[in-house]
LUMFI-947714 format. One line per field, with one value per atom (N, C-alpha, C): residue in one letter; y, z, x; chain; atom name. Coordinates in steps of 0.02 Angstrom, whole numbers. Last residue first. Example, Ala and Ser with C-alpha at 12.3 -4.5 7.8 and 13.67 -1.06 7.14 Angstrom:
2
res <- s  s  s  a  a  a $
yy <- -112  -53  2  -284  -225  -165 $
zz <- 354  357  394  390  390  390 $
xx <- 642  684  645  660  615  660 $
chain <- A  A  A  A  A  A $
atom <- N  CA  C  N  CA  C $
END
This chain:
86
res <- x  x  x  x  x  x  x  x  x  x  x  x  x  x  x  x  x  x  x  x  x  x  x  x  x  x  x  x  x  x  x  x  x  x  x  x  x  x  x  x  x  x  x  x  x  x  x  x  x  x  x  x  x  x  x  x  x  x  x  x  x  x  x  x  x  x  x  x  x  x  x  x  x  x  x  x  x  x  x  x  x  x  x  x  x  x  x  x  x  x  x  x  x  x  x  x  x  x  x  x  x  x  x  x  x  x  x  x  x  x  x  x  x  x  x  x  x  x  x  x  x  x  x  x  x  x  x  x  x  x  x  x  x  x  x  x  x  x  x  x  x  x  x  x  x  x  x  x  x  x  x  x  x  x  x  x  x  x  x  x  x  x  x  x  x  x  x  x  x  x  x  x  x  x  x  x  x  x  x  x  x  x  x  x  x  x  x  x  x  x  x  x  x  x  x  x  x  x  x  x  x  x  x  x  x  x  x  x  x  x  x  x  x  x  x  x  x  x  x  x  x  x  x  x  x  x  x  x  x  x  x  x  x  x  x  x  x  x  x  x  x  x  x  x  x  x  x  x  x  x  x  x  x  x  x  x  x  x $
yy <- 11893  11867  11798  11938  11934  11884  12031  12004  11999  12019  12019  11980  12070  12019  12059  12049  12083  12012  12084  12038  12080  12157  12151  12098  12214  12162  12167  12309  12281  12216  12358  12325  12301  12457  12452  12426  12457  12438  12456  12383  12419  12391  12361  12393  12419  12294  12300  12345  12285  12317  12305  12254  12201  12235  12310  12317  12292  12233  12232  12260  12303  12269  12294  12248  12293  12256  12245  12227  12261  12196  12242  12200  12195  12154  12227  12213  12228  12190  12150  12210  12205  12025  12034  12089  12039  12027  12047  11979  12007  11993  11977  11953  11992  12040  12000  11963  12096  12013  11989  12210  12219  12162  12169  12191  12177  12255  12198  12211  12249  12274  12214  12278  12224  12273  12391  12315  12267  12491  12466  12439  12504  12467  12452  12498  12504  12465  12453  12526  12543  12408  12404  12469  12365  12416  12375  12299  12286  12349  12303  12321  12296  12194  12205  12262  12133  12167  12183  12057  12035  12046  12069  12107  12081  11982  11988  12034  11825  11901  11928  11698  11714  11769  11674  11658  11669  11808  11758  11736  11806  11795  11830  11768  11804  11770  11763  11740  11779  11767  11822  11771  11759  11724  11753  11810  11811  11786  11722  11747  11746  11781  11755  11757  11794  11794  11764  11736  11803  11820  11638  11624  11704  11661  11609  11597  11803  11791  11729  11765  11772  11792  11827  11824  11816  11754  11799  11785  11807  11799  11808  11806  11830  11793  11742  11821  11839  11689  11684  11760  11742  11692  11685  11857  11828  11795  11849  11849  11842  11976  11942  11923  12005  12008  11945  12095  12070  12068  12160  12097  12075  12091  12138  12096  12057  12023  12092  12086  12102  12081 $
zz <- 5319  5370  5388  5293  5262  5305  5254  5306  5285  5169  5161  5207  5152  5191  5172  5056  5070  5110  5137  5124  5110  5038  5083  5096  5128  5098  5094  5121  5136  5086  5203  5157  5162  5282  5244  5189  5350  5260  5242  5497  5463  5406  5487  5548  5505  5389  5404  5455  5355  5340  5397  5282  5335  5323  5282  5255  5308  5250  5295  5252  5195  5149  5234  5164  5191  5179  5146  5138  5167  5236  5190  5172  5383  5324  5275  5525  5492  5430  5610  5636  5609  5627  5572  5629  5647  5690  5638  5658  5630  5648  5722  5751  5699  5721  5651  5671  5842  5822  5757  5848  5836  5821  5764  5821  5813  5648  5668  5722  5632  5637  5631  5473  5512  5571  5459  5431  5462  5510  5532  5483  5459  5524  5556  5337  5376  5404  5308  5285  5288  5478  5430  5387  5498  5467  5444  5587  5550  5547  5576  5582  5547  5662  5601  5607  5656  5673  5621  5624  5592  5630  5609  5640  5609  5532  5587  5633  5446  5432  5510  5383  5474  5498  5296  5365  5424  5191  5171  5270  5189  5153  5149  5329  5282  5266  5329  5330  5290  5456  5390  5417  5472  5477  5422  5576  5498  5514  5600  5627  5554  5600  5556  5592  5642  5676  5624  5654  5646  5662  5598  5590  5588  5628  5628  5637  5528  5614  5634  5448  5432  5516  5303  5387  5379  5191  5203  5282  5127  5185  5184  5041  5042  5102  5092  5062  5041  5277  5188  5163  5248  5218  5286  5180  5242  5225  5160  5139  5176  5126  5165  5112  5093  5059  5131  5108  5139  5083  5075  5028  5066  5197  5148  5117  5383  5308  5252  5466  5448  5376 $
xx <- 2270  2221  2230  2443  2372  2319  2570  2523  2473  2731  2645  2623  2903  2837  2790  3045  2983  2925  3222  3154  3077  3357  3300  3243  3529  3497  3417  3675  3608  3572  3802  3810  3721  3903  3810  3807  4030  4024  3953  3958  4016  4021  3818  3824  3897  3718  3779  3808  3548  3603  3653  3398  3445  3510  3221  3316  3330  3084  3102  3198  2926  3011  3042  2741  2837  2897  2594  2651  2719  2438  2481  2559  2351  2390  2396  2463  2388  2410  2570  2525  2471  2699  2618  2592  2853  2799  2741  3005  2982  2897  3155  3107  3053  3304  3268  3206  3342  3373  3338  3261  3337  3395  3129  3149  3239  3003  3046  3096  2828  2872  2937  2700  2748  2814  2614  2621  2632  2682  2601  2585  2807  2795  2728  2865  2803  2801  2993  2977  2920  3088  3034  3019  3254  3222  3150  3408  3362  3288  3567  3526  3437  3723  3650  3624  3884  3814  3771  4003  3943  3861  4157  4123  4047  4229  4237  4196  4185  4194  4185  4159  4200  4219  4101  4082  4104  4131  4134  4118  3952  4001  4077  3843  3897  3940  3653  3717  3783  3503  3563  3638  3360  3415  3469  3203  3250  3319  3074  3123  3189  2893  2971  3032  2735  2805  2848  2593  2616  2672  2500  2571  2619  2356  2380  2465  2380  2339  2375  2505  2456  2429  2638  2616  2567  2751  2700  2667  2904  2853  2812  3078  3003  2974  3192  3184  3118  3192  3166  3177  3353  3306  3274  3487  3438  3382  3658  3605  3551  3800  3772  3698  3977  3925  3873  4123  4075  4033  4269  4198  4165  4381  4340  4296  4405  4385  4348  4543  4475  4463 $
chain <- A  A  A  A  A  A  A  A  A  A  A  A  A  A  A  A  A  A  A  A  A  A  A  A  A  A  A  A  A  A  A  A  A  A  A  A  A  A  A  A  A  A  A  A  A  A  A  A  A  A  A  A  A  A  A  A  A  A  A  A  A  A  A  A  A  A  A  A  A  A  A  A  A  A  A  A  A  A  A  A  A  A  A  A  A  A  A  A  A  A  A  A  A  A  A  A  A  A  A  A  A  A  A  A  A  A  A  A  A  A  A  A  A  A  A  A  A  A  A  A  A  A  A  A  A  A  A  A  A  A  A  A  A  A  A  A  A  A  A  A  A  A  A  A  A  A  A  A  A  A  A  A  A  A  A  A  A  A  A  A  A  A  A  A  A  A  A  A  A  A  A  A  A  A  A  A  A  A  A  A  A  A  A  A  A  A  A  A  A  A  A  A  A  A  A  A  A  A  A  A  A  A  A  A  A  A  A  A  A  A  A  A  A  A  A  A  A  A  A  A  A  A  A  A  A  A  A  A  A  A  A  A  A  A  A  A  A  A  A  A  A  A  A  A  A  A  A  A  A  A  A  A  A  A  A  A  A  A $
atom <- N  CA  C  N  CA  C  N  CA  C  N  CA  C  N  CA  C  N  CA  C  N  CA  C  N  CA  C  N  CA  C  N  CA  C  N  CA  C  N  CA  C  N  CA  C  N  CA  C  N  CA  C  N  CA  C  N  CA  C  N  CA  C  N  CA  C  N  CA  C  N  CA  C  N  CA  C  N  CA  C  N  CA  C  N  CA  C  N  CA  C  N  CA  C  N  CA  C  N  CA  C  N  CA  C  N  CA  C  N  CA  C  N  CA  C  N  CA  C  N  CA  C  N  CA  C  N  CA  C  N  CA  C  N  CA  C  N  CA  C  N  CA  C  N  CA  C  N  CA  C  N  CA  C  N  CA  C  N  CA  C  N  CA  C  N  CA  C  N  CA  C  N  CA  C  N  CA  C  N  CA  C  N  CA  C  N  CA  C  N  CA  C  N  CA  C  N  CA  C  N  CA  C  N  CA  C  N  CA  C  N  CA  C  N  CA  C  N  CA  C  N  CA  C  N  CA  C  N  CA  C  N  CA  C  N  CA  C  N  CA  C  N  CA  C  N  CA  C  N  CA  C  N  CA  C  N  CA  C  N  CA  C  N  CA  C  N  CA  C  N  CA  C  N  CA  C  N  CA  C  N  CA  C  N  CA  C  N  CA  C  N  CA  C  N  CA  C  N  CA  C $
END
């Protein structure tokens, strides 16, 4: 088992619009071959944006939210902020 995990997810910012209401988030680890490499993923408003258990992130209303990208073993996190906007 690999220690030191460290991860990242891009884009680290977003913005959503009507037009373009969907991100799909992409998380990478450090170091790449770390052995357990589940996720969680968290909106801290979800009547913003939600996001779905693969980093599917979805425009609701406009506003903003910080999506947490955490580690299933270690919680190791990360965050993106998105802004939905018309």
């Amino acid at each position: 088992m690999k220690n030191n995990v460290s991860i990242s997810t891009t884009p680290a910012i977003q913005t959503l619009t009507a037009a373009a209401p969907t991100v799909q988030l992409v998380t990478a680890f450090t170091p790449s071959d770390s052995t357990d490499q589940r996720l969680t993923y968290v909106s801290s408003d979800p009547t913003k944006a939600t996001v779905s258990a693969t980093g599917l992130v979805t425009r609701v209303a406009n506003g903003t939210t910080t999506i947490t990208v955490t580690t299933v073993k270690g919680a190791k996190t990360y965050t993106v902020a998105i802004t939905c906007t018309a």
